[in-house]
mmCIF file of the N, C-alpha and C atoms, coordinates in Angstrom:
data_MODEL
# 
_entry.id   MODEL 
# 
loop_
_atom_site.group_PDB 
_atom_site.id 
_atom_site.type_symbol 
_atom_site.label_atom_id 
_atom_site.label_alt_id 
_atom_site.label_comp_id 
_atom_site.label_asym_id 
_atom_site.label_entity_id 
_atom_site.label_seq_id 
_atom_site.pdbx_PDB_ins_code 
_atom_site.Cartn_x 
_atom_site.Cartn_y 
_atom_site.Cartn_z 
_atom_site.occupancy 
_atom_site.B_iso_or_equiv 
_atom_site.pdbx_formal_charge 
_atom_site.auth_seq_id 
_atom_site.auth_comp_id 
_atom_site.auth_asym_id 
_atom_site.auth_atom_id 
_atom_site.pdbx_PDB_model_num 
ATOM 1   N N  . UNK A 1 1  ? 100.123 78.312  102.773 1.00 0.00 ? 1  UNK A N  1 
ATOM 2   C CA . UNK A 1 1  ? 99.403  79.454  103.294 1.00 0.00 ? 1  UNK A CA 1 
ATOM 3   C C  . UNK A 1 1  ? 100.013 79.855  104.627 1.00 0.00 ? 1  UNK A C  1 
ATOM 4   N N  . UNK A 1 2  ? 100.122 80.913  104.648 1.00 0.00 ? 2  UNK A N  1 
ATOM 5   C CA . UNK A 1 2  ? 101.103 81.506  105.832 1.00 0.00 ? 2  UNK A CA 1 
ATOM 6   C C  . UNK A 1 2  ? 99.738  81.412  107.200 1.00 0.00 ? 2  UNK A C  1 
ATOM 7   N N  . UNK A 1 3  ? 100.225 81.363  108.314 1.00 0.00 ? 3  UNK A N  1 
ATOM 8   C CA . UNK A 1 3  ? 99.351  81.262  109.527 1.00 0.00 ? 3  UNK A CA 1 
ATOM 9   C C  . UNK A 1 3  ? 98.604  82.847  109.983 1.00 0.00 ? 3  UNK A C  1 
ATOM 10  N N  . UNK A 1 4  ? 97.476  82.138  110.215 1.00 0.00 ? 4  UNK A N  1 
ATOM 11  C CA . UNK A 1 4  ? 96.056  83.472  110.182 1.00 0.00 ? 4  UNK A CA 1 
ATOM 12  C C  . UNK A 1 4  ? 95.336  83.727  109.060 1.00 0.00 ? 4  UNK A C  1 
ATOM 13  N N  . UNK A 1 5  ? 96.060  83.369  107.712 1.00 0.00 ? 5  UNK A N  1 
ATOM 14  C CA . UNK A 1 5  ? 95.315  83.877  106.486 1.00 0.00 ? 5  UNK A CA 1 
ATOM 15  C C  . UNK A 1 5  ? 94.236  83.279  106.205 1.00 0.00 ? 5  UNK A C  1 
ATOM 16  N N  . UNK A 1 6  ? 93.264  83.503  105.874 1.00 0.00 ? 6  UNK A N  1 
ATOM 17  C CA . UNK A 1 6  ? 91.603  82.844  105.246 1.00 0.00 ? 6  UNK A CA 1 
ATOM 18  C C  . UNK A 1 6  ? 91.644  82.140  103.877 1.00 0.00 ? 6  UNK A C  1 
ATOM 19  N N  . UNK A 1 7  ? 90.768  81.775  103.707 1.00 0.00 ? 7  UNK A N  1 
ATOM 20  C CA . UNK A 1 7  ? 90.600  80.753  102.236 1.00 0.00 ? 7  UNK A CA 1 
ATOM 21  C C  . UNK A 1 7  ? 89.413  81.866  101.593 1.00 0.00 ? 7  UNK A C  1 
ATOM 22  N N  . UNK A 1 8  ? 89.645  82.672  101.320 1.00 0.00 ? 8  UNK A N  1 
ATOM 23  C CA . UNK A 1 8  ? 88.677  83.985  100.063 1.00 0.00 ? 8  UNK A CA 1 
ATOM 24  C C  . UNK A 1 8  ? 89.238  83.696  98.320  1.00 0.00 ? 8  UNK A C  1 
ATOM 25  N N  . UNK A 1 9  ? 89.690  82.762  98.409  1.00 0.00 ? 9  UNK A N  1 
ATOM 26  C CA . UNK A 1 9  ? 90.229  82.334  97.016  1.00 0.00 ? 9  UNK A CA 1 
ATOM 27  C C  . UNK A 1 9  ? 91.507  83.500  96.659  1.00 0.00 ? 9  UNK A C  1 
ATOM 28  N N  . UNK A 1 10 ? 92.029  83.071  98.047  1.00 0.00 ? 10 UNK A N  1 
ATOM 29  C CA . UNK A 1 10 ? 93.343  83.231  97.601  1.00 0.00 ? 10 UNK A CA 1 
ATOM 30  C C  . UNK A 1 10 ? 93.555  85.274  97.695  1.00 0.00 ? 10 UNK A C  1 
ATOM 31  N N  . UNK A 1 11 ? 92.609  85.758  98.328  1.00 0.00 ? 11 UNK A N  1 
ATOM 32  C CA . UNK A 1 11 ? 92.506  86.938  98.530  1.00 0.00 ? 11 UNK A CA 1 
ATOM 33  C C  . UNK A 1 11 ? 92.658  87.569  100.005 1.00 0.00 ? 11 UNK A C  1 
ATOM 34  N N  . UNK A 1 12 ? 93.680  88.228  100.688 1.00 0.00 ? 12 UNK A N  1 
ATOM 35  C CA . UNK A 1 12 ? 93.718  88.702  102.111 1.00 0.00 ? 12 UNK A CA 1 
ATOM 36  C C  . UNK A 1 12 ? 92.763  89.129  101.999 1.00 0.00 ? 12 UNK A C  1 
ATOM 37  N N  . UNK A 1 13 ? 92.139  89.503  103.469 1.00 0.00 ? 13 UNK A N  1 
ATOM 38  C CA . UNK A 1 13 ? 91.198  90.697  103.929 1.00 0.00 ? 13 UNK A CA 1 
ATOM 39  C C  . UNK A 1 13 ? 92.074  91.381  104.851 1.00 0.00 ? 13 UNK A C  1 
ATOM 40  N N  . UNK A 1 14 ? 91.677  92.499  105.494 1.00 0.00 ? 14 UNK A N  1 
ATOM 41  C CA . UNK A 1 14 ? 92.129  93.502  105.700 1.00 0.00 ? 14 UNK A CA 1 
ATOM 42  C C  . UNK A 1 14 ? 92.838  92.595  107.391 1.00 0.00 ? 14 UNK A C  1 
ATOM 43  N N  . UNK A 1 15 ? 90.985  91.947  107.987 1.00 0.00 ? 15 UNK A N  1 
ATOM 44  C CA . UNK A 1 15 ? 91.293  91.319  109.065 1.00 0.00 ? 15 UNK A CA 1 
ATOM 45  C C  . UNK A 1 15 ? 92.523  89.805  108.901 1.00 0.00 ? 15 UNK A C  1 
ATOM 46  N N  . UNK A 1 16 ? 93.125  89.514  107.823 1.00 0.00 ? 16 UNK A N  1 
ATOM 47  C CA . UNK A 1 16 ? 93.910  88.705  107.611 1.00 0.00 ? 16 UNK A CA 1 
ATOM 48  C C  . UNK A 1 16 ? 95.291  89.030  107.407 1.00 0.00 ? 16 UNK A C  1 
ATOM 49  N N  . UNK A 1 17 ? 95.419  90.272  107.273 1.00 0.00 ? 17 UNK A N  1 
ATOM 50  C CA . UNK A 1 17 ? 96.910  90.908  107.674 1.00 0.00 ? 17 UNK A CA 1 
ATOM 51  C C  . UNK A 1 17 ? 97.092  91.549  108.898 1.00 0.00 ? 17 UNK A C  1 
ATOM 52  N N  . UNK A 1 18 ? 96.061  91.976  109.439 1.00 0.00 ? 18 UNK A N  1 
ATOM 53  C CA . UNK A 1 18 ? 96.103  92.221  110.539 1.00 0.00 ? 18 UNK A CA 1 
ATOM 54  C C  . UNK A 1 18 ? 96.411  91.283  111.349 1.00 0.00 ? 18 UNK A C  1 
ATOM 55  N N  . UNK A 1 19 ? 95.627  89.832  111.647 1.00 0.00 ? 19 UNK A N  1 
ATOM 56  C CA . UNK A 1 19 ? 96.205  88.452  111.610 1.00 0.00 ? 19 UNK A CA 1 
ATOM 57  C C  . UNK A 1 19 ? 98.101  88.206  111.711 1.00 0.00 ? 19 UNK A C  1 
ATOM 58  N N  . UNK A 1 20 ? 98.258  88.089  110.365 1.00 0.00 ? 20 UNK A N  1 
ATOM 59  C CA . UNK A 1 20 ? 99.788  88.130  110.063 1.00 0.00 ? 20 UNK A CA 1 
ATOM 60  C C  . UNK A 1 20 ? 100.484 88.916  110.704 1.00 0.00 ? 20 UNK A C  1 
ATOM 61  N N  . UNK A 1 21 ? 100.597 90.282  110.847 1.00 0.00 ? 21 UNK A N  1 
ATOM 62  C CA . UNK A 1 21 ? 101.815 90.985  111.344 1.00 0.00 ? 21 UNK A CA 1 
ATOM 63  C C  . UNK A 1 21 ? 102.215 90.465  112.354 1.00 0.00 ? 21 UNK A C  1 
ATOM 64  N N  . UNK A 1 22 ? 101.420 89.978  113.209 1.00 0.00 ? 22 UNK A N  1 
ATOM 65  C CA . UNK A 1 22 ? 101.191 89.466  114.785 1.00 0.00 ? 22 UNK A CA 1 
ATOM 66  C C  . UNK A 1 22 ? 102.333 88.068  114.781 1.00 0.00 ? 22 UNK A C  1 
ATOM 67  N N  . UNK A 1 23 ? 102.552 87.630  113.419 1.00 0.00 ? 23 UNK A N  1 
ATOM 68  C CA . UNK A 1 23 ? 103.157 86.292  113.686 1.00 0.00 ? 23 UNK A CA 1 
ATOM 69  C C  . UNK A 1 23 ? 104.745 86.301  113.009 1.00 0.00 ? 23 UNK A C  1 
ATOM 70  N N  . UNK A 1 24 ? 105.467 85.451  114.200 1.00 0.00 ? 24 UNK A N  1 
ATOM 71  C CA . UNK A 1 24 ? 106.770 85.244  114.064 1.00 0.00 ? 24 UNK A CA 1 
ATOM 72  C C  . UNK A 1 24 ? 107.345 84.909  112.686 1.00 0.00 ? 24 UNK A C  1 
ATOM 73  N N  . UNK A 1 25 ? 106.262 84.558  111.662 1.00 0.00 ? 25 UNK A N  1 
ATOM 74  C CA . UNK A 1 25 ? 107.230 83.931  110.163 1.00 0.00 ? 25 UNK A CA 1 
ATOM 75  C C  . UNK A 1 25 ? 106.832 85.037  109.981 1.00 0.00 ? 25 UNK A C  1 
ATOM 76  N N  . UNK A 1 26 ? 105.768 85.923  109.861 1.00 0.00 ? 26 UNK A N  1 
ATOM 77  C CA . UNK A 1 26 ? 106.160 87.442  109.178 1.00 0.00 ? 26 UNK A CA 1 
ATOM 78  C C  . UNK A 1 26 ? 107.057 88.262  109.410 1.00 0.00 ? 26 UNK A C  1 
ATOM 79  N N  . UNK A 1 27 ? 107.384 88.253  110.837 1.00 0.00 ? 27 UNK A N  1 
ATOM 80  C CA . UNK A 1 27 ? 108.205 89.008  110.674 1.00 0.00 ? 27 UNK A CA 1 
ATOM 81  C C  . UNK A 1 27 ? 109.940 88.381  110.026 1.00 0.00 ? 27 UNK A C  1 
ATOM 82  N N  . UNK A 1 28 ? 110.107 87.078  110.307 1.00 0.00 ? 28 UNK A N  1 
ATOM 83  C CA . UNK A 1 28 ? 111.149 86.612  109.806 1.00 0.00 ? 28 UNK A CA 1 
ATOM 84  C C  . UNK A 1 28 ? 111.077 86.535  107.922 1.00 0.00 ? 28 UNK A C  1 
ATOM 85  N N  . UNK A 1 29 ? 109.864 86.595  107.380 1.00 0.00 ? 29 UNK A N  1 
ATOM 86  C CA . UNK A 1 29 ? 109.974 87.028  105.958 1.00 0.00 ? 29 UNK A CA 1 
ATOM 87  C C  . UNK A 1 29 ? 110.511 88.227  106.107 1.00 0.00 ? 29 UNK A C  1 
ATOM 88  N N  . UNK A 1 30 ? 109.314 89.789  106.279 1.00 0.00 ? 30 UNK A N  1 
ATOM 89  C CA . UNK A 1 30 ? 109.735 90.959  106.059 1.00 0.00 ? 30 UNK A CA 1 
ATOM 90  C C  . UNK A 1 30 ? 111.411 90.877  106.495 1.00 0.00 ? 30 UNK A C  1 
ATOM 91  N N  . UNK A 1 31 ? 112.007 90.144  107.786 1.00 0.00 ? 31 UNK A N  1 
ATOM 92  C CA . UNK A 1 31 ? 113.772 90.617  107.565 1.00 0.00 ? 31 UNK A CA 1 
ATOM 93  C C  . UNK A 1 31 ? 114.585 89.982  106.640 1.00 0.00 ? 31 UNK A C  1 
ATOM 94  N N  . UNK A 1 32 ? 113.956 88.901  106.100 1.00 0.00 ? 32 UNK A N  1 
ATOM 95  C CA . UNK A 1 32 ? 114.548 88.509  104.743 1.00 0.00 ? 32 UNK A CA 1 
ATOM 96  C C  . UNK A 1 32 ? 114.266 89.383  103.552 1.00 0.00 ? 32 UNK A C  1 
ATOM 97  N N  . UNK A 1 33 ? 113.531 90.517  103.604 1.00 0.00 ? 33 UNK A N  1 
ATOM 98  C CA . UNK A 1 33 ? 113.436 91.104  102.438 1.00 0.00 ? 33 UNK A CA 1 
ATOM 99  C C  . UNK A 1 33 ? 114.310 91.587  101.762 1.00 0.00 ? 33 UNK A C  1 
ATOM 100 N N  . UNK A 1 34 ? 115.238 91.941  103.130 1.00 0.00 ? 34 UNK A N  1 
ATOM 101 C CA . UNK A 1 34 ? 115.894 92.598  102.723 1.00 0.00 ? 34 UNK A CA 1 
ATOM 102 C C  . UNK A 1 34 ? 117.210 92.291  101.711 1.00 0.00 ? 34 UNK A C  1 
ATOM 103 N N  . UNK A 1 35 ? 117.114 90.905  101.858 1.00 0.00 ? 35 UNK A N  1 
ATOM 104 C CA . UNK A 1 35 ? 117.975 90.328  100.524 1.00 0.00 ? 35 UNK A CA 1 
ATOM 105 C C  . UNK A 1 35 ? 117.438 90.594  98.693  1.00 0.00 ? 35 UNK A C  1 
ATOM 106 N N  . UNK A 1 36 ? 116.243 90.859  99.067  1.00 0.00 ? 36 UNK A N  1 
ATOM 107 C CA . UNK A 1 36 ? 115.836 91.597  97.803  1.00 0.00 ? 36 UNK A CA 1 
ATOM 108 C C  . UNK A 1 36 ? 116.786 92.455  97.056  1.00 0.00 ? 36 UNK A C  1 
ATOM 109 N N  . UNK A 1 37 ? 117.275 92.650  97.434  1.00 0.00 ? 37 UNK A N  1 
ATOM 110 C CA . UNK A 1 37 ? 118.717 94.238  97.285  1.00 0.00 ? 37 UNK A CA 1 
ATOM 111 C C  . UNK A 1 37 ? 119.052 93.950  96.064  1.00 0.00 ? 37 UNK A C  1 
ATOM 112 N N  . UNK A 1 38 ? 119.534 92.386  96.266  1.00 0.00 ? 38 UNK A N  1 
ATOM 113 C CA . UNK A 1 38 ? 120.695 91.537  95.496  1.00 0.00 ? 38 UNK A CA 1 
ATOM 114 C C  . UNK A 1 38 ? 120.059 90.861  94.536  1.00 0.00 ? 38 UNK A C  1 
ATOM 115 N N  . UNK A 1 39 ? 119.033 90.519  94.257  1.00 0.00 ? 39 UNK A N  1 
ATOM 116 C CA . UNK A 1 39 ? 117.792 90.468  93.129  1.00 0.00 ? 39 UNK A CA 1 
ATOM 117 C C  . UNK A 1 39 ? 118.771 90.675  91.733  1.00 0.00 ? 39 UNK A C  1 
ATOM 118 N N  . UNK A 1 40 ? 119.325 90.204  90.680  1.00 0.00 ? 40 UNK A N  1 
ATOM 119 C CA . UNK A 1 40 ? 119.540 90.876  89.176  1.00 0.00 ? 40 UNK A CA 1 
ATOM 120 C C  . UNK A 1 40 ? 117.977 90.525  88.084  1.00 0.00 ? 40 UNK A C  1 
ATOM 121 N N  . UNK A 1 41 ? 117.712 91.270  88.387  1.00 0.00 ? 41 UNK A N  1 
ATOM 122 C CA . UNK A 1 41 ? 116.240 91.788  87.671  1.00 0.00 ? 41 UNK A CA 1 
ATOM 123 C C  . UNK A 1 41 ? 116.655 91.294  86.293  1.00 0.00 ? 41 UNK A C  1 
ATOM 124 N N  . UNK A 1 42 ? 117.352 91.539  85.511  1.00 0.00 ? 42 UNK A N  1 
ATOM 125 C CA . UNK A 1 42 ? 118.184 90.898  84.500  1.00 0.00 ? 42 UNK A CA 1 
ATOM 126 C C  . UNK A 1 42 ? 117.479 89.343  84.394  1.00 0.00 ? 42 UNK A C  1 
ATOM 127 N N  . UNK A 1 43 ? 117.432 88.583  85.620  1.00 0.00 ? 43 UNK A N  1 
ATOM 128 C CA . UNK A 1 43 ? 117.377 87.254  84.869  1.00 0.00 ? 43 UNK A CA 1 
ATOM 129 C C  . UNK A 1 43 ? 115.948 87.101  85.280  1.00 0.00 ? 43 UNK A C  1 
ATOM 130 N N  . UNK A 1 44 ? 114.841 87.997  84.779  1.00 0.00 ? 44 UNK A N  1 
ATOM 131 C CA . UNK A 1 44 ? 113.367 88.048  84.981  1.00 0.00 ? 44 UNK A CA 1 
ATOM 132 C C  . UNK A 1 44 ? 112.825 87.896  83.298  1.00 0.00 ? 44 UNK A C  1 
ATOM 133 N N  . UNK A 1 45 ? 113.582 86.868  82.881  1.00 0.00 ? 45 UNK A N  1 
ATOM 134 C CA . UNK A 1 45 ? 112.927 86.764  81.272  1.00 0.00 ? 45 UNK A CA 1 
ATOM 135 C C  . UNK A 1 45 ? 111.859 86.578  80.630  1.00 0.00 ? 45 UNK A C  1 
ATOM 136 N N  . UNK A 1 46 ? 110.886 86.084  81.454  1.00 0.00 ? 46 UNK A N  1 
ATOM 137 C CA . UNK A 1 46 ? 109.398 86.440  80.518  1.00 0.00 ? 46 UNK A CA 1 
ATOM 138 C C  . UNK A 1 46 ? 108.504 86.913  81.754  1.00 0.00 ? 46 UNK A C  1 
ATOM 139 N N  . UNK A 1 47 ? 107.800 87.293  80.973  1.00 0.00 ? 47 UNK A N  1 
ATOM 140 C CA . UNK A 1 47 ? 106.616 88.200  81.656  1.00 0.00 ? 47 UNK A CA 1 
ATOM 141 C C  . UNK A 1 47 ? 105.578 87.378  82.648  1.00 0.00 ? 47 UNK A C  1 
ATOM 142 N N  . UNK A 1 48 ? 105.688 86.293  82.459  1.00 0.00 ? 48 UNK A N  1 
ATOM 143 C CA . UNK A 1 48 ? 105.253 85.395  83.856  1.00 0.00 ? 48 UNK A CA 1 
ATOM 144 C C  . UNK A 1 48 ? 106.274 85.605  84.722  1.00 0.00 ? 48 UNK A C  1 
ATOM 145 N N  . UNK A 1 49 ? 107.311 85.204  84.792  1.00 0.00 ? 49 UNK A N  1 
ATOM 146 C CA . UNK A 1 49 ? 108.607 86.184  86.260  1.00 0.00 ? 49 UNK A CA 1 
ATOM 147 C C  . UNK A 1 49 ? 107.947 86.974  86.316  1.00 0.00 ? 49 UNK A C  1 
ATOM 148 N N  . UNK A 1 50 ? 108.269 88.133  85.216  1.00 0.00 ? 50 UNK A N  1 
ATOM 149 C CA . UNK A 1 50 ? 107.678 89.700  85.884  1.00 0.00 ? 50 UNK A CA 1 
ATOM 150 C C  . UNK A 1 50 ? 106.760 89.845  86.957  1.00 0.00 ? 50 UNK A C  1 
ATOM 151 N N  . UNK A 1 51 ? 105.723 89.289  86.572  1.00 0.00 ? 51 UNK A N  1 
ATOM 152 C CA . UNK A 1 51 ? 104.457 89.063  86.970  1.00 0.00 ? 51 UNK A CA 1 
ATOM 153 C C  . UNK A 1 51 ? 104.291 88.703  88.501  1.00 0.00 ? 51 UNK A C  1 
ATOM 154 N N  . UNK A 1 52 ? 105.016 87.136  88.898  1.00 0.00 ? 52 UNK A N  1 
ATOM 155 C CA . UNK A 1 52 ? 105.328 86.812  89.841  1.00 0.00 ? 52 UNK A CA 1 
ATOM 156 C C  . UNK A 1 52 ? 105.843 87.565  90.764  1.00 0.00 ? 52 UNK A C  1 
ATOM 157 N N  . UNK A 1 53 ? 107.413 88.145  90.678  1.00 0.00 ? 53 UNK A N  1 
ATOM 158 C CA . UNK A 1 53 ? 108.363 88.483  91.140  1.00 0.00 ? 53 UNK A CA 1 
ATOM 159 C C  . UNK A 1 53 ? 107.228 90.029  91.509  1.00 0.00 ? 53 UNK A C  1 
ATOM 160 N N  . UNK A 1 54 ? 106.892 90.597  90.843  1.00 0.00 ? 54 UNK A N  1 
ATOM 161 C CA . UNK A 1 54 ? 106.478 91.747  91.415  1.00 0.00 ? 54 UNK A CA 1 
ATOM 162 C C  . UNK A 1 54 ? 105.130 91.686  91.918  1.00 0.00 ? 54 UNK A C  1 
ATOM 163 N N  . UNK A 1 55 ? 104.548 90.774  91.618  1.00 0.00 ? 55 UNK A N  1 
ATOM 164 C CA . UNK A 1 55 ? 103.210 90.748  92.757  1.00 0.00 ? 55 UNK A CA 1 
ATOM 165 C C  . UNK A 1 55 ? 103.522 90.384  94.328  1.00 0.00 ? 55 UNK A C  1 
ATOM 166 N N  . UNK A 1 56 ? 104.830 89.149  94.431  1.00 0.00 ? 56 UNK A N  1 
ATOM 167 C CA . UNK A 1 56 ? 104.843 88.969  95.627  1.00 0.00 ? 56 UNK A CA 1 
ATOM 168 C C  . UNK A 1 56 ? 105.821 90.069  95.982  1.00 0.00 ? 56 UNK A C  1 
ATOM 169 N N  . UNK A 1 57 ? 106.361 91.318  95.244  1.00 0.00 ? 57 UNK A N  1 
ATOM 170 C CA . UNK A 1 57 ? 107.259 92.334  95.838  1.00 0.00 ? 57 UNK A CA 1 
ATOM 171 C C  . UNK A 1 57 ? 105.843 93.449  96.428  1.00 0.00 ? 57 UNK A C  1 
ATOM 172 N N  . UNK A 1 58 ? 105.059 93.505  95.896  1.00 0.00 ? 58 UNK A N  1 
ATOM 173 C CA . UNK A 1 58 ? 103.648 94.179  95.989  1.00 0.00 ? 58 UNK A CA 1 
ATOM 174 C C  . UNK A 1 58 ? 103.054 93.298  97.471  1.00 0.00 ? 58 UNK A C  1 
ATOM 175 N N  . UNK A 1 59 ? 102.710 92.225  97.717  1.00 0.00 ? 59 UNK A N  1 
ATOM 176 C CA . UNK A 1 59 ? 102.150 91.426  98.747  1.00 0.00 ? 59 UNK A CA 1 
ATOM 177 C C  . UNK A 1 59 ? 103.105 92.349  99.801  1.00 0.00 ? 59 UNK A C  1 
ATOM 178 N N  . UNK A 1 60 ? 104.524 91.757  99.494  1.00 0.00 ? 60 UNK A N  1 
ATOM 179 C CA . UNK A 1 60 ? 105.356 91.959  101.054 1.00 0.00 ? 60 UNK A CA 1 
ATOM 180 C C  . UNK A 1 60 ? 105.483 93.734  101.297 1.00 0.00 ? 60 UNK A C  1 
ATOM 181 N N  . UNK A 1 61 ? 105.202 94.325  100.664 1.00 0.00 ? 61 UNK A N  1 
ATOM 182 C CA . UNK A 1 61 ? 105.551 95.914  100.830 1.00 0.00 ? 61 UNK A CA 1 
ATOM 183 C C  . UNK A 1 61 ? 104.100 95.866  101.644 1.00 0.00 ? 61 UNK A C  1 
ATOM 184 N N  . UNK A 1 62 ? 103.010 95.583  101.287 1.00 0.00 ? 62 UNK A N  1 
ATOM 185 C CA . UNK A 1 62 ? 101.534 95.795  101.820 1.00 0.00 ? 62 UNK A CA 1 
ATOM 186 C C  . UNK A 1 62 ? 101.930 94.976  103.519 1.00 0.00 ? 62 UNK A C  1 
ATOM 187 N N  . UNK A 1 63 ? 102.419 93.982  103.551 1.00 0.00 ? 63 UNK A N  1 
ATOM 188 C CA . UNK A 1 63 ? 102.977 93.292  104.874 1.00 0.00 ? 63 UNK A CA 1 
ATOM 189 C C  . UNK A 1 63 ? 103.654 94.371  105.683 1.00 0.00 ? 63 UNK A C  1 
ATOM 190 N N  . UNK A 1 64 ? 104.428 94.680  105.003 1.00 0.00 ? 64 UNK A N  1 
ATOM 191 C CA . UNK A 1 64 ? 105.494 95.858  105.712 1.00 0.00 ? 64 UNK A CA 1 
ATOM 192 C C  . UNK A 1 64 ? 104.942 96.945  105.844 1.00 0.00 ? 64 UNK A C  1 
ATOM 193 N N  . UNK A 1 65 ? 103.846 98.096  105.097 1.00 0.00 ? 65 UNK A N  1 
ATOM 194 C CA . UNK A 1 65 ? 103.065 98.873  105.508 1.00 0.00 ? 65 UNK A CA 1 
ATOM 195 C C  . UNK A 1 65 ? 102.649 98.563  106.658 1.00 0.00 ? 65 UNK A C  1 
ATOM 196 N N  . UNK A 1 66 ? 101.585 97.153  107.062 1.00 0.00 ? 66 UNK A N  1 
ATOM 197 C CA . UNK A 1 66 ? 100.623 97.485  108.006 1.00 0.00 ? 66 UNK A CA 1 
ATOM 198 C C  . UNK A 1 66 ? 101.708 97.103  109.156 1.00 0.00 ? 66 UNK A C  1 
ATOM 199 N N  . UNK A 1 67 ? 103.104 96.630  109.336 1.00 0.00 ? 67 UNK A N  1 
ATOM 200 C CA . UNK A 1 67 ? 103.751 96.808  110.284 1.00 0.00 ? 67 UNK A CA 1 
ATOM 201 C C  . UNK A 1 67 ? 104.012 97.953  110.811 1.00 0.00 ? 67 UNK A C  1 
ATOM 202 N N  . UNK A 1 68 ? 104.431 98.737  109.927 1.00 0.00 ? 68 UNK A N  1 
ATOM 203 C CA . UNK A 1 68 ? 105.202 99.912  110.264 1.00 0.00 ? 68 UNK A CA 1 
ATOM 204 C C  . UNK A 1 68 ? 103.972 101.370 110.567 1.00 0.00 ? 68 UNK A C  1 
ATOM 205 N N  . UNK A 1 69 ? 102.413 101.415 109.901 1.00 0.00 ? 69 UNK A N  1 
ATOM 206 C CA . UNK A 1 69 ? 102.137 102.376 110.316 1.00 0.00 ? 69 UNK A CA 1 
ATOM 207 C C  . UNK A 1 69 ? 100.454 101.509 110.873 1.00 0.00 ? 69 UNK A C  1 
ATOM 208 N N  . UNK A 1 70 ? 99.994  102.734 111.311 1.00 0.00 ? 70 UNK A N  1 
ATOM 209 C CA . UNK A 1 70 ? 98.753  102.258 112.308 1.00 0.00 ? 70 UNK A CA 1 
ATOM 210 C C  . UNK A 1 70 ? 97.395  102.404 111.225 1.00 0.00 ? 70 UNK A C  1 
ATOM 211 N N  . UNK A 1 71 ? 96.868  101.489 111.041 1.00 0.00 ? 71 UNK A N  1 
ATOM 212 C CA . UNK A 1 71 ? 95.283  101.130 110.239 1.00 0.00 ? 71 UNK A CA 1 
ATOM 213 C C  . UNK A 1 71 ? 94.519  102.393 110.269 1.00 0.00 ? 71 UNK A C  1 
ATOM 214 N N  . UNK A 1 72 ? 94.805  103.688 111.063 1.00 0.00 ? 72 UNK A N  1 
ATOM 215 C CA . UNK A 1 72 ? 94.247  105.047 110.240 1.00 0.00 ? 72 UNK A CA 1 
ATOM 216 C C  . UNK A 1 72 ? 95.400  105.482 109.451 1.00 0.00 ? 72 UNK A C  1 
ATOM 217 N N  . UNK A 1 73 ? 96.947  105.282 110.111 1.00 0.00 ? 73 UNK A N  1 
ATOM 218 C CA . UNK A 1 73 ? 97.476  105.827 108.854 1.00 0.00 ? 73 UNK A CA 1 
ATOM 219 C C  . UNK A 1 73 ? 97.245  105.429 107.078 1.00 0.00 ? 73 UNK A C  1 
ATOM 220 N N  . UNK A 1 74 ? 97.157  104.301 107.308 1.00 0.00 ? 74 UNK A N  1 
ATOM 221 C CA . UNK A 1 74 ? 97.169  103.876 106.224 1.00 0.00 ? 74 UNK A CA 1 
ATOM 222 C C  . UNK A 1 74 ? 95.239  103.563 105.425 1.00 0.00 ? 74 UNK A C  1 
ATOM 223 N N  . UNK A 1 75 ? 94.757  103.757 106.273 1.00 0.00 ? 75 UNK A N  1 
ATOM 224 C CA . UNK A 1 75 ? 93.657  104.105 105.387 1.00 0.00 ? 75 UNK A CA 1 
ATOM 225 C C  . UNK A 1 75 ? 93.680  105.558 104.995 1.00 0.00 ? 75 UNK A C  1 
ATOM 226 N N  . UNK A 1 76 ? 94.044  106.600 105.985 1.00 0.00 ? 76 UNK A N  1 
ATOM 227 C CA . UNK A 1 76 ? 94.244  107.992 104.994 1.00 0.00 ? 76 UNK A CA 1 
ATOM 228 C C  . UNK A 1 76 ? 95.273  107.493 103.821 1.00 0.00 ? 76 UNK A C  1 
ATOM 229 N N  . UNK A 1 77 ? 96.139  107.221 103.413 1.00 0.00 ? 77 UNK A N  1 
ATOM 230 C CA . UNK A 1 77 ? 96.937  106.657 102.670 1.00 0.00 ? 77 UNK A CA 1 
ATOM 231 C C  . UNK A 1 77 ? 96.332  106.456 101.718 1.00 0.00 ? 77 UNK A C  1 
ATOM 232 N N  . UNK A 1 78 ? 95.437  105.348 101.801 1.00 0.00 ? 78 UNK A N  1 
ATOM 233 C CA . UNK A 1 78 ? 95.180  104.307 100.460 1.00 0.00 ? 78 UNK A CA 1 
ATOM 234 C C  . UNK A 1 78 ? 93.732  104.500 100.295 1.00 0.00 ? 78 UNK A C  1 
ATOM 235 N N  . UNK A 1 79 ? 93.198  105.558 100.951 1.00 0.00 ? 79 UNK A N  1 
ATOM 236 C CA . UNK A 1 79 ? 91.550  106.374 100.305 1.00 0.00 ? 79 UNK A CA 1 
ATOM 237 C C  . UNK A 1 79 ? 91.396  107.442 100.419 1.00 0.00 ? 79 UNK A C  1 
ATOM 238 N N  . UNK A 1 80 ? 92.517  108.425 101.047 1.00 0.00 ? 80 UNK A N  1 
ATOM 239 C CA . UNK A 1 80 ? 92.576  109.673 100.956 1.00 0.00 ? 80 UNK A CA 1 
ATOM 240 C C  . UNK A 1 80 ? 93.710  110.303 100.002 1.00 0.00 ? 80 UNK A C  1 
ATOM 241 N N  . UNK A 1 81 ? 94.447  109.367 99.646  1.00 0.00 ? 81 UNK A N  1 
ATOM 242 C CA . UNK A 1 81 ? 95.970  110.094 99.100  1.00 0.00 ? 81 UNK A CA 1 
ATOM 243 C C  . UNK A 1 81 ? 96.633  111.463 99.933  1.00 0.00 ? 81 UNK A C  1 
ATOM 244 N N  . UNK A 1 82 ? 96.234  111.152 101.516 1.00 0.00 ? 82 UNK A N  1 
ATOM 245 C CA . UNK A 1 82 ? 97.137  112.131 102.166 1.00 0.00 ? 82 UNK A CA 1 
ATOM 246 C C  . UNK A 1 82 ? 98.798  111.672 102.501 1.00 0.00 ? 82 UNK A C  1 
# 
């Protein structure tokens, strides 16, 4: 479990990424993302990979949102579709 996160069975809250951005292994994940690039999707052979591989590609993009914009941007975002 990464540092700040809660025990909600395994569910962030909003106040638990907020938590995270704040800390030095997040940000040293999000600059490893960027090796994602090099990923061959190719060797994602059953649908448990799939599954995996794109939920935690889903987790770290939501990481990288609340870095990059401010908690009204992104609630217009993700309950307004502005």
């Amino acid at each position: 479990m990464m540092p700040g996160a809660s025990r909600h069975n395994g569910v962030l809250t909003l106040h638990d990424v907020q938590t995270l951005v704040v800390s030095h292994s997040v940000d040293n994940v999000l600059n490893d993302t960027s090796l994602l690039r090099k990923v061959d999707l190719r060797q994602l052979t059953t649908n448990e990979h799939k599954l995996c591989f794109y939920g935690n590609l889903l987790s770290l993009m939501t990481l990288h949102a609340f870095t990059v914009c401010s908690t009204a941007q992104l609630i217009q975002v993700l309950f307004f579709h502005v």
